[in-house]
N, C-alpha and C positions, 0 to 999 in steps of 0.2 A: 739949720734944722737940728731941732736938739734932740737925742733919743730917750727915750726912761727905760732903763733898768733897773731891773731889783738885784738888789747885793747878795750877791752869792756866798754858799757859805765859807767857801775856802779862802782865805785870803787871797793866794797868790793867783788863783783863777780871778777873782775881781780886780785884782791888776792887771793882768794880762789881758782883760775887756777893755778896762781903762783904756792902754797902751794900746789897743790897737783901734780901738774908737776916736783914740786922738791920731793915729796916722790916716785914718780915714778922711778927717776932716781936715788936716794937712796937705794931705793928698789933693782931695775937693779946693784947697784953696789955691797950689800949684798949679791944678789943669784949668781954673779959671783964671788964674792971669795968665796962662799959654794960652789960651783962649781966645783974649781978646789982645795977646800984641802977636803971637806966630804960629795962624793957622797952619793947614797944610798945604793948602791952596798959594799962599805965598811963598812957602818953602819950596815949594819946585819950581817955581820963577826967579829962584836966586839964583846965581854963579856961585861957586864952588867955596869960593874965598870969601863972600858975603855971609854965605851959610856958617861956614865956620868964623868968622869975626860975631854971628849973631849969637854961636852958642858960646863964645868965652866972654860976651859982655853979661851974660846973667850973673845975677848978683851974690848966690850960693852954687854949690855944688852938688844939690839935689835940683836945682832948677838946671844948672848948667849938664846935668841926665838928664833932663825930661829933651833938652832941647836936643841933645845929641840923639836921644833916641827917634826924636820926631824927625833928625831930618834925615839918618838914616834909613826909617822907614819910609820916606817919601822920595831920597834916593832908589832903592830898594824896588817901589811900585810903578818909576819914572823909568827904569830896567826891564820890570816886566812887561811895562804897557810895548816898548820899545822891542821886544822880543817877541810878543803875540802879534804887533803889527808888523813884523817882518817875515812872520809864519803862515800870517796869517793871507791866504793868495786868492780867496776867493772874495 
């Protein structure tokens, strides 16, 4: 998806659009190939040591964050679920 912008008049404000319209769509193309190889739904059905073998085979280190992020958020939520169902007594 392409955007149209009209060019601003300051230079360095039209770069700064630039540049963050290109991490946007950066971005957009990261979270779709995490997408379609490591949901979250598979990440909590990993082991420990899977998980991390999964986030140092990515192939940068902008992907090999996205992947550390996602699994400790799915760590994170697999704690909470785990602490609400042990609170939880009724």
């Amino acid at each position: 998806m392409q955007r149209s912008t009209s060019k601003h008049r300051l230079p360095r404000e039209q770069a700064a659009i630039e540049q963050h319209l290109g991490r946007v769509a950066a971005a957009r193309i990261v979270q779709d190939k995490l997408g379609k190889s490591g949901t979250k739904a598979s990440i909590q059905t990993r082991t420990q040591a899977e998980t991390e073998q999964w986030v140092r085979e990515a192939p940068d280190a902008e992907e090999r964050a996205q992947r550390a992020r996602l699994a400790a958020q799915a760590e994170h939520e697999a704690a909470l679920a785990a602490q609400k169902e042990r609170l939880c007594i009724f």
